[in-house]
C-alpha positions, 0 to 999 in steps of 0.5 A, a space after each residue: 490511460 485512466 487511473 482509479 482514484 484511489 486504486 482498488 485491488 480485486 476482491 480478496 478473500 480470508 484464508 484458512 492458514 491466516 487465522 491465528 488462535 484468537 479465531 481472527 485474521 493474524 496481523 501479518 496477514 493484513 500486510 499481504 493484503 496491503 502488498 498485494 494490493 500495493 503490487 498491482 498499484 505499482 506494476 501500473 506505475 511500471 514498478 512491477 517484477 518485470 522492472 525489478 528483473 529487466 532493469 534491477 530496479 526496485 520497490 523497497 519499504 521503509 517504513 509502514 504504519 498499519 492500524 487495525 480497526 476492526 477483526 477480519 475472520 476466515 472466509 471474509 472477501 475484502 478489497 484493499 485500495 492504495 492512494 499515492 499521497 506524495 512522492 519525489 525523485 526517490 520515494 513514494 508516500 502511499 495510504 491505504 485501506 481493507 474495507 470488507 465488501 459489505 463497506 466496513 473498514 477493517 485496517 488502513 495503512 501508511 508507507 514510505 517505499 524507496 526506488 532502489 537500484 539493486 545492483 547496490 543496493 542502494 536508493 536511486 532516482 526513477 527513471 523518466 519513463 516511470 517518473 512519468 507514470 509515478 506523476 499520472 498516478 499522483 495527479 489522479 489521486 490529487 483530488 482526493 481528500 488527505 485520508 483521516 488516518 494519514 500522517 498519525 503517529 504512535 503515542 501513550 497520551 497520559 493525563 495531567 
């Protein structure tokens, strides 16, 4: 199996009900991009809703990081692309980007999702079978740079 690196979603397009009343793409929208983006990504590695309905295990968020860079607005088309930054036994650590189709980039985002078995719920080591696939996505990603953005944190720096 060849795996893209990074993933890149299918061509999605802005929607009316998603822009707020700054006449922009509302902020939560943004993450349903990622996620869709994000779901695909992960159905490849197995982690899809077949698995969680099968085998009830899972993909929670722990956390995620978005930066919004520049305003999306109805009827934009966009891409989003997921690149698998690190992972271990339970965890994934994932960057990724909305770029529009004209190449500008519009938001990136960080996360840190956990294998979760949903009988508990509670986190849970990857099964062989998935790990394999978790390790073929990491090791086509490998090659790519560290992202700029990754790894940024939240701060007000003040002067001296």
């Amino acid at each position: 199996m060849t795996l893209s690196a990074p993933f890149e979603s299918r061509v999605m397009e802005i929607e009316k009900d998603w822009i707020d009343y700054n006449g922009h793409l509302n902020m939560a929208y943004y993450n349903v991009l990622f996620d869709r983006c994000s779901d695909d990504a992960y159905e490849i590695m197995g982690l899809g809703p077949d698995y969680a309905r099968e085998r009830r295990l899972t993909i929670y968020t722990a956390e995620v990081h978005v930066c919004y860079v520049r305003e999306l607005h109805l009827g934009d088309k966009v891409t989003a692309t997921f690149q698998l930054l690190d992972h271990d036994a339970k965890r994934l650590r994932a960057y990724q980007e909305i770029r529009h189709v004209d190449g500008w980039l519009a938001a990136t985002s960080e996360s840190l999702s956990l294998h979760v078995d949903m009988s508990g719920p509670k986190v849970a080591p990857f099964p062989a079978d998935v790990m394999e696939k978790v390790e073929a996505m990491r090791a086509a990603h490998a090659a790519l740079p560290m992202p700029e953005r990754a790894g940024r944190a939240i701060a007000i720096k003040h002067k001296a």
